[in-house]
N, CA, C and O atoms as CSV, one atom per row, in Angstrom:
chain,resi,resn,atom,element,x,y,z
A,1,UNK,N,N,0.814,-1.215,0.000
A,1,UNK,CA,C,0.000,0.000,0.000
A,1,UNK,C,C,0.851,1.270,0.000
A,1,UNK,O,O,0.334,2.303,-0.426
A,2,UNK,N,N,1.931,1.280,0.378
A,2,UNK,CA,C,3.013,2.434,0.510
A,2,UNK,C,C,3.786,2.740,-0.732
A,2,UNK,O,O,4.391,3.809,-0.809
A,3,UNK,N,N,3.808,1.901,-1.678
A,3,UNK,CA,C,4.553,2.073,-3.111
A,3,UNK,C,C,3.715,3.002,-3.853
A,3,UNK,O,O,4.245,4.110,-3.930
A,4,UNK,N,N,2.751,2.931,-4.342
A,4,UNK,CA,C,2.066,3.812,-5.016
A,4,UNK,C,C,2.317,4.897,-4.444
A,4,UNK,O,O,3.243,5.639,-4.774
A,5,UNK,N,N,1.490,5.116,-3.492
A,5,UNK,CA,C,1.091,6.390,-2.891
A,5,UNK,C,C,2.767,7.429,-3.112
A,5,UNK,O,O,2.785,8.616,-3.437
A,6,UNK,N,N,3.772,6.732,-2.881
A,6,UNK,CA,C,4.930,7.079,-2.689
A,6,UNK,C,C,5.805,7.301,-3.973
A,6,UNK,O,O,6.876,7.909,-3.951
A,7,UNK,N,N,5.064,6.571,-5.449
A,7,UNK,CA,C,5.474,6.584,-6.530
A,7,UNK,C,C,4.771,8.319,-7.260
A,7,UNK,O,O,5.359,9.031,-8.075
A,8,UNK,N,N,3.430,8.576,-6.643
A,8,UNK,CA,C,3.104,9.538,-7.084
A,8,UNK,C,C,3.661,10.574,-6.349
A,8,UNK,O,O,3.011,11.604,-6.526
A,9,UNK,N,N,4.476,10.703,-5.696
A,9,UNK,CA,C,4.662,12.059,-4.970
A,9,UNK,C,C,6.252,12.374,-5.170
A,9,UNK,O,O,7.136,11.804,-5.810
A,10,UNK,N,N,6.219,13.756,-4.181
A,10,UNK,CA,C,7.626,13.974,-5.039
A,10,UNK,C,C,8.254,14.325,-3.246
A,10,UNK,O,O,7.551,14.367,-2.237
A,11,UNK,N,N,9.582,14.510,-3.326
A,11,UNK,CA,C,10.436,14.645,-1.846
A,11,UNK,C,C,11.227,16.554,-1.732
A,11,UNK,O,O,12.088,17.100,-2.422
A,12,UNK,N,N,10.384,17.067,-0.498
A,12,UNK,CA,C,11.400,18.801,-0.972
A,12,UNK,C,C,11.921,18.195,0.530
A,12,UNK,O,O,11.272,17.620,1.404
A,13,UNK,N,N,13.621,18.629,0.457
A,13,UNK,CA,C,14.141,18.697,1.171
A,13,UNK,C,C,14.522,20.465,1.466
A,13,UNK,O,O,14.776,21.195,0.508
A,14,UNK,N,N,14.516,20.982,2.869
A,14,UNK,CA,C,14.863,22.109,3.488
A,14,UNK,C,C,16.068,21.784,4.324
A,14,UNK,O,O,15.768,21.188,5.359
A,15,UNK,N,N,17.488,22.038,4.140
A,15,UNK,CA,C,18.408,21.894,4.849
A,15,UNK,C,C,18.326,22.911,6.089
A,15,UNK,O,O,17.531,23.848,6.022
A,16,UNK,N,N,19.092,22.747,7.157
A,16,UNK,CA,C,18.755,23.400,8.593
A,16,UNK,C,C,19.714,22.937,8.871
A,16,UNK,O,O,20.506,22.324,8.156
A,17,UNK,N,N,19.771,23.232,10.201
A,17,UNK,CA,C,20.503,22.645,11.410
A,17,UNK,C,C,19.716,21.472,11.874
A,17,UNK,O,O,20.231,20.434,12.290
A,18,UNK,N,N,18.278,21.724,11.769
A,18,UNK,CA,C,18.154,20.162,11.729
A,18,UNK,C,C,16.850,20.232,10.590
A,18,UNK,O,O,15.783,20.832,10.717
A,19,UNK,N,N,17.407,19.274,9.271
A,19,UNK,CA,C,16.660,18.979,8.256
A,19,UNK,C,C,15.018,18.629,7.929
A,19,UNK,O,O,14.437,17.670,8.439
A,20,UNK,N,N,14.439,19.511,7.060
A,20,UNK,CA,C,12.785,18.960,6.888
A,20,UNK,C,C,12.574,18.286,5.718
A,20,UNK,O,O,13.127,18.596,4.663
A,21,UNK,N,N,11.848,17.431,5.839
A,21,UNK,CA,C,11.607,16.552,4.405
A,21,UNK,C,C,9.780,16.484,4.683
A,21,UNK,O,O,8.948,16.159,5.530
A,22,UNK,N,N,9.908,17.019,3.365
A,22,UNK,CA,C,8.688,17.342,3.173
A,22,UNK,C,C,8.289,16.068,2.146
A,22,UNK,O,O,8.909,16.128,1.084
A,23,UNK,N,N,7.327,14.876,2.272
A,23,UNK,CA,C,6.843,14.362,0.728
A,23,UNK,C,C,5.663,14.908,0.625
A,23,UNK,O,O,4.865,14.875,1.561
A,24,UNK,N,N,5.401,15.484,-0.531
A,24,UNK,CA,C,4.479,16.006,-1.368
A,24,UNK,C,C,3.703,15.177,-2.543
A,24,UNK,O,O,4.320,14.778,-3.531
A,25,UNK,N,N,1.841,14.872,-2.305
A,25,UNK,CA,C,1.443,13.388,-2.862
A,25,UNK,C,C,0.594,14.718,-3.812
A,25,UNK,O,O,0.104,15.823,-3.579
A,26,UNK,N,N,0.828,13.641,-5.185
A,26,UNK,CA,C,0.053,14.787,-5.674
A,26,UNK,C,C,-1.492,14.385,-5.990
A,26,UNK,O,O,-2.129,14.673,-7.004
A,27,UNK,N,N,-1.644,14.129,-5.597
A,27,UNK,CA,C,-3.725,14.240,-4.765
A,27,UNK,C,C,-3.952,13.996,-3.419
A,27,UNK,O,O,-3.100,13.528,-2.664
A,28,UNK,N,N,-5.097,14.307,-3.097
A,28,UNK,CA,C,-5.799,14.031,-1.725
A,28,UNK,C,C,-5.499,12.348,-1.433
A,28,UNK,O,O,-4.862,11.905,-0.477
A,29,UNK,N,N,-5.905,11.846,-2.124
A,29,UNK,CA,C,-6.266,10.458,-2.178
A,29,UNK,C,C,-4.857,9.808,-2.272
A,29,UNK,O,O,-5.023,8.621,-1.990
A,30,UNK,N,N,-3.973,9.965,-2.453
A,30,UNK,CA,C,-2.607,9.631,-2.300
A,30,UNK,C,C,-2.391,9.684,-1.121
A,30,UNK,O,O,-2.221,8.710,-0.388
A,31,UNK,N,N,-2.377,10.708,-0.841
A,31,UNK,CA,C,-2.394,11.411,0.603
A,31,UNK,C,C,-2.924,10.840,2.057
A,31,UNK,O,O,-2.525,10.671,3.210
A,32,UNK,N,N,-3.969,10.676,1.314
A,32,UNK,CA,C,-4.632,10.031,2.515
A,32,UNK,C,C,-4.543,8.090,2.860
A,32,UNK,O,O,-4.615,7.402,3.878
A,33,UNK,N,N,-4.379,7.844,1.572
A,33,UNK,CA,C,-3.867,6.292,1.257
A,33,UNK,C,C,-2.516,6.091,1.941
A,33,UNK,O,O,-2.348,4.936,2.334
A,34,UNK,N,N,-1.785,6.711,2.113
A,34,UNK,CA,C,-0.409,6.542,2.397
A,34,UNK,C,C,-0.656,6.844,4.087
A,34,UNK,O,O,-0.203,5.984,4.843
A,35,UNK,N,N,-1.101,7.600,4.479
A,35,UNK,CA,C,-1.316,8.279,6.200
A,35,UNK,C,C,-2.580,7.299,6.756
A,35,UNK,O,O,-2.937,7.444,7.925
A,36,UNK,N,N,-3.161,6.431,6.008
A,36,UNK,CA,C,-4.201,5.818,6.685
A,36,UNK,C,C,-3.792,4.560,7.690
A,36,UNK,O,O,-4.493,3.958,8.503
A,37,UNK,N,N,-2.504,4.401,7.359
A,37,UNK,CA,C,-1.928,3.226,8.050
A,37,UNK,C,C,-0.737,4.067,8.978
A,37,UNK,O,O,0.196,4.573,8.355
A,38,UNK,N,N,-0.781,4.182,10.236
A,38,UNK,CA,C,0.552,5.058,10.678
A,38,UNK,C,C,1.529,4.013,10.701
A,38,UNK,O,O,2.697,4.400,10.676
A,39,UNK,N,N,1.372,3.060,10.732
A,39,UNK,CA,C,2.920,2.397,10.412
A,39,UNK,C,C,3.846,2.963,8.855
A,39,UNK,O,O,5.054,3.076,8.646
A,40,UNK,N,N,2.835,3.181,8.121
A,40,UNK,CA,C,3.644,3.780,6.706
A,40,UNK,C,C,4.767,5.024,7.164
A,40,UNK,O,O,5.922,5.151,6.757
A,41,UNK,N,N,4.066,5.840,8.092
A,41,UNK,CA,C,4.968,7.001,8.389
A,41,UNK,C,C,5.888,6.731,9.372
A,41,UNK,O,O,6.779,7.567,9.520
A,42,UNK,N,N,5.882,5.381,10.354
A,42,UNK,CA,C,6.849,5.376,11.359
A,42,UNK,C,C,8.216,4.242,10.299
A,42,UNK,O,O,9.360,3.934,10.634
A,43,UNK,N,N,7.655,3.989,9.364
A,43,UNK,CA,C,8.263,3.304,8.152
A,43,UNK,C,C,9.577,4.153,7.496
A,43,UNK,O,O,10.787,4.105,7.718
A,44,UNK,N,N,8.757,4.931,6.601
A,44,UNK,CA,C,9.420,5.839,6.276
A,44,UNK,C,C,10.305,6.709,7.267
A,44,UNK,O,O,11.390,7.056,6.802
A,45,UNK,N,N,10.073,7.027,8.282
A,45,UNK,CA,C,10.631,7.755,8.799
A,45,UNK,C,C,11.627,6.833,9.626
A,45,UNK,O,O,12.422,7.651,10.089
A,46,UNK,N,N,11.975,5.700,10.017
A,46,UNK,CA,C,13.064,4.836,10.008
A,46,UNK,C,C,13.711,4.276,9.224
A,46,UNK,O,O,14.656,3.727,9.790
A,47,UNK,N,N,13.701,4.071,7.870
A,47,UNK,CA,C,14.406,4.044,6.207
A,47,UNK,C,C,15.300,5.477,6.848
A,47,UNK,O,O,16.365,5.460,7.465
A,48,UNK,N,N,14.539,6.558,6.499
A,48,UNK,CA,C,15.051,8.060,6.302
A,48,UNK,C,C,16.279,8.181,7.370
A,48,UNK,O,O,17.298,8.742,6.969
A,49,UNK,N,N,16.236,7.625,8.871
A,49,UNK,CA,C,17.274,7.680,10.105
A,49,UNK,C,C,17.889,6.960,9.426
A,49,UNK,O,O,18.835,7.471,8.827
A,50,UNK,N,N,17.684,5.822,9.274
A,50,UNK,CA,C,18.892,4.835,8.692
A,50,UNK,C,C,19.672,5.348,7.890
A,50,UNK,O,O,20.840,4.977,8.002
A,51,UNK,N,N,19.364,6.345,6.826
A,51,UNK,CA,C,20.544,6.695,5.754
A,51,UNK,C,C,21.271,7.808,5.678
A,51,UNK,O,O,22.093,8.085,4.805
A,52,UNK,N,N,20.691,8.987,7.390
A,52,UNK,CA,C,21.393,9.671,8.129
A,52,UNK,C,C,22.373,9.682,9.012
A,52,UNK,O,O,22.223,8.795,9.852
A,53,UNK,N,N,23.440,10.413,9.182
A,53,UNK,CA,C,24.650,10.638,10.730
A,53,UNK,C,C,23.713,9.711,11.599
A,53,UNK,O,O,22.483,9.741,11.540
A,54,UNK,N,N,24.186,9.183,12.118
A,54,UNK,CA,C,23.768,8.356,13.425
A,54,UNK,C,C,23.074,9.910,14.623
A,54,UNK,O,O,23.640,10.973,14.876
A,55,UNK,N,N,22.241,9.597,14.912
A,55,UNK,CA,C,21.780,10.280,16.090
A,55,UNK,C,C,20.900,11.742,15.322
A,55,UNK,O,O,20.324,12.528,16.074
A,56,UNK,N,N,20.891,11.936,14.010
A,56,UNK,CA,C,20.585,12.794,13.411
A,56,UNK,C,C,19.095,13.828,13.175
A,56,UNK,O,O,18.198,13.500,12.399
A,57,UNK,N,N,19.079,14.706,13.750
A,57,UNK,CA,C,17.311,14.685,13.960
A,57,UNK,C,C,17.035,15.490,12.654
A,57,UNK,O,O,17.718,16.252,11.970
A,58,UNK,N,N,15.683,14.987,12.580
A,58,UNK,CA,C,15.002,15.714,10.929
A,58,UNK,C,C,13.558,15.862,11.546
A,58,UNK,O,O,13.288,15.748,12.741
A,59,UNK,N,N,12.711,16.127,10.560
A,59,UNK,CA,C,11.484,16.769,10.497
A,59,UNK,C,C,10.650,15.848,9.411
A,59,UNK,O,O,11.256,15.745,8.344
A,60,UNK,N,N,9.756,15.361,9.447
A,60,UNK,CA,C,9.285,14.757,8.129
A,60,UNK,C,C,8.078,15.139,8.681
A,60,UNK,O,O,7.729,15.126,9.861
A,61,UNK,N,N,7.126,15.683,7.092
A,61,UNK,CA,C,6.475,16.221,6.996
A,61,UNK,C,C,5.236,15.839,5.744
A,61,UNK,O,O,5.986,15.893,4.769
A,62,UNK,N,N,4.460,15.646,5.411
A,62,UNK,CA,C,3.169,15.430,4.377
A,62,UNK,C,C,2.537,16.621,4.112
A,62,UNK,O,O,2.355,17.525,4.927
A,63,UNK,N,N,2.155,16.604,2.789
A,63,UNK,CA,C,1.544,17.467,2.256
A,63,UNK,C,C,0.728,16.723,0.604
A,63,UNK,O,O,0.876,15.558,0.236
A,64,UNK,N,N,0.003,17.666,-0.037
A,64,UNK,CA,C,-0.482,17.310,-1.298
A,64,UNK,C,C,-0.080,18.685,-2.229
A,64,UNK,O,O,0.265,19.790,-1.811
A,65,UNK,N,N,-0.176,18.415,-3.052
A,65,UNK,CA,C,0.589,19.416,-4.177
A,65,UNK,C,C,-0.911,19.924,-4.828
A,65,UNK,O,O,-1.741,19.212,-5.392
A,66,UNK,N,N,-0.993,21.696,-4.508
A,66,UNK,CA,C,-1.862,22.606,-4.943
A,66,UNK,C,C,-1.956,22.280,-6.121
A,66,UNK,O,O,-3.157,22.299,-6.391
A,67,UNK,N,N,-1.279,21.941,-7.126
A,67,UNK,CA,C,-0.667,22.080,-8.349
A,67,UNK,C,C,-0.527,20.915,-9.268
A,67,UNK,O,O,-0.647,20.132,-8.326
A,68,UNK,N,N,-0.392,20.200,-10.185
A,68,UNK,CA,C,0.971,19.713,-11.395
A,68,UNK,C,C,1.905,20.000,-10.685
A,68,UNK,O,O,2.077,21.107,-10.175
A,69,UNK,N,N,2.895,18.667,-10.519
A,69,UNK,CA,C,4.428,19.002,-10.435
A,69,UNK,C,C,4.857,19.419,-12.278
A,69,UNK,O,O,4.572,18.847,-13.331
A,70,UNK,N,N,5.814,20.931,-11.896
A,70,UNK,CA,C,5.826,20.736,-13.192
A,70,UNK,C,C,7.242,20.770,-13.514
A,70,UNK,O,O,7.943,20.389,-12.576
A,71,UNK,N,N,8.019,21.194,-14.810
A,71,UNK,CA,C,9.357,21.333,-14.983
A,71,UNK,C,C,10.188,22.023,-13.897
A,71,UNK,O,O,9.600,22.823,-13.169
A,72,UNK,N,N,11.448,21.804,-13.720
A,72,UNK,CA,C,12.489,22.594,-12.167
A,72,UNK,C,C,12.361,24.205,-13.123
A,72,UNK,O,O,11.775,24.261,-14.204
A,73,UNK,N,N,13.051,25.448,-12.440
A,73,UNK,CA,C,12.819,26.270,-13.122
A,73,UNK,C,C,14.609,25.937,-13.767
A,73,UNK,O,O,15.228,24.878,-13.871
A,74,UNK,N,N,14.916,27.073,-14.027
A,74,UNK,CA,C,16.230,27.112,-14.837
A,74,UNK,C,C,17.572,27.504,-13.537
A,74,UNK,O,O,17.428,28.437,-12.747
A,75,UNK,N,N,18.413,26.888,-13.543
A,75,UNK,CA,C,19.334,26.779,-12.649
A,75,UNK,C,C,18.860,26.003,-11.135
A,75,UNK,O,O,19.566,25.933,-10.129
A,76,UNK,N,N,17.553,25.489,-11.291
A,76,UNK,CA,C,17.396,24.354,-10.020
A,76,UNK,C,C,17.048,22.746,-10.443
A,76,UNK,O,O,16.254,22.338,-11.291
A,77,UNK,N,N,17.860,22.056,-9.614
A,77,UNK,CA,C,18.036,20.481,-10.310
A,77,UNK,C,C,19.114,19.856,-10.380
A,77,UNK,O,O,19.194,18.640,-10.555
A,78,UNK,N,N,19.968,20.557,-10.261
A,78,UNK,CA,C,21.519,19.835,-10.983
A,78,UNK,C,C,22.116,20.350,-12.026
A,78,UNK,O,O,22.854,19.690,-12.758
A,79,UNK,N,N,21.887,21.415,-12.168
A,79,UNK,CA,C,22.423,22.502,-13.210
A,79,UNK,C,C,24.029,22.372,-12.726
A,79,UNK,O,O,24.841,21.561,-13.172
A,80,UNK,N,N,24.176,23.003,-12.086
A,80,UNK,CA,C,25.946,23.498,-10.768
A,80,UNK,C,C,25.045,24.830,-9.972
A,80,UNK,O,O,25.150,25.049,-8.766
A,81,UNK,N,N,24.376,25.446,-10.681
A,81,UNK,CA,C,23.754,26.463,-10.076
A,81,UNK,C,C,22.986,26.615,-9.030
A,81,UNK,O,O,22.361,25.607,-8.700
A,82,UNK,N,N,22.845,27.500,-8.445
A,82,UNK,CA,C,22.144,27.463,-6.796
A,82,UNK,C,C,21.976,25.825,-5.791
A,82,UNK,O,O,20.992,25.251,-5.325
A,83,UNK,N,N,23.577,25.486,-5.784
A,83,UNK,CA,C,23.558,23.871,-5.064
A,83,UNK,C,C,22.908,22.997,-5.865
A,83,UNK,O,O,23.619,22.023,-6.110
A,84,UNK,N,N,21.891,22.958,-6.346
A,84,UNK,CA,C,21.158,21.358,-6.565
A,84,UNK,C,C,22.422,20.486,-7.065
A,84,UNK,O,O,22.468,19.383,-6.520
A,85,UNK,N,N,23.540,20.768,-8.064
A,85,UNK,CA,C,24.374,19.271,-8.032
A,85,UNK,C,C,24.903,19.203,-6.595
A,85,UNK,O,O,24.368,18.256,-6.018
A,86,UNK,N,N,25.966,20.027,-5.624
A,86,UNK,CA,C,25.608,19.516,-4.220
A,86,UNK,C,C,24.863,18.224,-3.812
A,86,UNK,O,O,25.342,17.145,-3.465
A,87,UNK,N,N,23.362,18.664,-3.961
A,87,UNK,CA,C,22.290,18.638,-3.015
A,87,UNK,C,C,22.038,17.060,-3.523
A,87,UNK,O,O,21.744,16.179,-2.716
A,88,UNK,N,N,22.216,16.763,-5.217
A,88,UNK,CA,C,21.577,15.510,-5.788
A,88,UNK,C,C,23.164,14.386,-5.159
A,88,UNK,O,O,23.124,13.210,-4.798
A,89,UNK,N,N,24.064,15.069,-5.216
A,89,UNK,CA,C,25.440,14.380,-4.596
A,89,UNK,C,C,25.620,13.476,-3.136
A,89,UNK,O,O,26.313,12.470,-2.986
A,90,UNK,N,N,24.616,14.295,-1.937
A,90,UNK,CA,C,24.626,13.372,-1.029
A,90,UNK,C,C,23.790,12.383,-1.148
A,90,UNK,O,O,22.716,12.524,-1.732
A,91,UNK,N,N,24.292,10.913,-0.449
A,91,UNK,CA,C,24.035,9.637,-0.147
A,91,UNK,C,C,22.398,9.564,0.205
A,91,UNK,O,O,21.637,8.628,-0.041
A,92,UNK,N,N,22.163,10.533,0.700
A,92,UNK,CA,C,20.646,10.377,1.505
A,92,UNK,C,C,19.759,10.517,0.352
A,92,UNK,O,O,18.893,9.742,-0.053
A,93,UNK,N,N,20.285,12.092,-0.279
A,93,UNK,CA,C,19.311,12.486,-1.509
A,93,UNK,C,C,19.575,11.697,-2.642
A,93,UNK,O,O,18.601,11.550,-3.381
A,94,UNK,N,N,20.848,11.028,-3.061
A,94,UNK,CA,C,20.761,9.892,-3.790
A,94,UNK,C,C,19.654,8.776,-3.534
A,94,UNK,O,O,19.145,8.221,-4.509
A,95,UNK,N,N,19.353,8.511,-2.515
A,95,UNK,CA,C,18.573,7.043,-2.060
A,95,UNK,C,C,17.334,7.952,-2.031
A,95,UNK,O,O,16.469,7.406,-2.716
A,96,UNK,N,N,16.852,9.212,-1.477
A,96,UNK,CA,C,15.547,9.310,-1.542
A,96,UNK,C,C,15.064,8.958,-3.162
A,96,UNK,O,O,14.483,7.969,-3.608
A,97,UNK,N,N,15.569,10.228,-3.853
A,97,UNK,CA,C,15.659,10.868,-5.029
A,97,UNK,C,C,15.291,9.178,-6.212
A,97,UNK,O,O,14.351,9.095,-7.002
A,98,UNK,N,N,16.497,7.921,-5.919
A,98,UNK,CA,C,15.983,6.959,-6.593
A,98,UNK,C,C,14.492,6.027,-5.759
A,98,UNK,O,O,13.549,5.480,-6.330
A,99,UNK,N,N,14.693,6.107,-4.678
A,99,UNK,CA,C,12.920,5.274,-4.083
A,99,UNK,C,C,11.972,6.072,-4.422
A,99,UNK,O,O,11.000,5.449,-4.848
A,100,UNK,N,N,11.741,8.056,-4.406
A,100,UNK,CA,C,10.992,8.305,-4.959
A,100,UNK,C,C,10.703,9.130,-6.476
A,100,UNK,O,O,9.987,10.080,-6.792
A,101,UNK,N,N,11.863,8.043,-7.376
A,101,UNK,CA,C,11.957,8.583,-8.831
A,101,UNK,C,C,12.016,10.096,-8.700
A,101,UNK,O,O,11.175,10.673,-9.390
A,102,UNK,N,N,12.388,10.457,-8.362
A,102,UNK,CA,C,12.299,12.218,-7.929
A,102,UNK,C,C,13.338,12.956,-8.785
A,102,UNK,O,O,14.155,12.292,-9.422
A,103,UNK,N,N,13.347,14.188,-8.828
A,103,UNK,CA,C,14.361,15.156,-9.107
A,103,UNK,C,C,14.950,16.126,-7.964
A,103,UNK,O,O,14.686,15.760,-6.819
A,104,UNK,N,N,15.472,16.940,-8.055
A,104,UNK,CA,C,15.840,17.786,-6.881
A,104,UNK,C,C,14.933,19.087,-7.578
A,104,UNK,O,O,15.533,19.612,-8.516
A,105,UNK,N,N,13.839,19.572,-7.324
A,105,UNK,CA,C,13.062,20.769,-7.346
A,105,UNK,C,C,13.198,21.922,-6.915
A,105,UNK,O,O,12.672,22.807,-7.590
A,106,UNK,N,N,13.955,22.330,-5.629
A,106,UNK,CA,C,13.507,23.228,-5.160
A,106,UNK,C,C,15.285,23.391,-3.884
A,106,UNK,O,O,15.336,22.640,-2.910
A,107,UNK,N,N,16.358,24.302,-4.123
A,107,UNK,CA,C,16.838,24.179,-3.197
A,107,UNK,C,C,17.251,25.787,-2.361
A,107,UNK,O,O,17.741,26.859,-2.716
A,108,UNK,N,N,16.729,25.195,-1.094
A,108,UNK,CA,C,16.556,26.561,-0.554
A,108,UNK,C,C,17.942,26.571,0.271
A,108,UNK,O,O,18.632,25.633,0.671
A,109,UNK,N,N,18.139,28.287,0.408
A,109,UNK,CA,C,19.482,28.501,0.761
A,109,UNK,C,C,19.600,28.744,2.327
A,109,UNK,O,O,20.700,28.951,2.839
């Protein structure tokens, strides 16, 4: 039940002092398919520790997308520009990025 829901959505990471990961489902019904079981989120959110610094605290977070995910704009993604190659470079965002077919969208400074 967690593959789908998780195939349609996309991952924004917010770097911090201590990191937010936002997955973003893009419908209600994704959304709610994936959160109807709380083991899915205590799931995910032990995958996510596992492929962090040991002891590492983060934020994980759900949402549904107002919108179409649509194209990155120009210089976000993996351009060299504003971090995203960085950002697609670490180990973590490697492993999210391939479990949720993702791109790097959005990197905030």
């Amino acid at each position: 039940m967690t593959a789908s829901p998780l195939r349609h959505s996309r991952l924004r990471m917010e770097e911090s002092e201590s990191p937010t990961f936002e997955v973003i489902f893009s419908d209600p019904h994704q959304h709610d398919l994936f959160l109807a079981d709380k083991s899915n989120k205590n799931t995910l959110r032990t995958f996510l520790s596992g492929k962090l610094a040991p002891a590492s605290a983060f934020t994980l977070t759900f949402s549904v997308s107002p919108a179409p995910v649509s194209t990155p704009p120009a210089g976000v993604g993996g351009t060299g520009q504003g971090g995203g190659e960085d950002l697609q470079n670490r180990p973590i965002v490697k492993t999210l990025l391939e479990m949720f077919e993702g791109r790097v969208l959005d990197v905030s400074a």
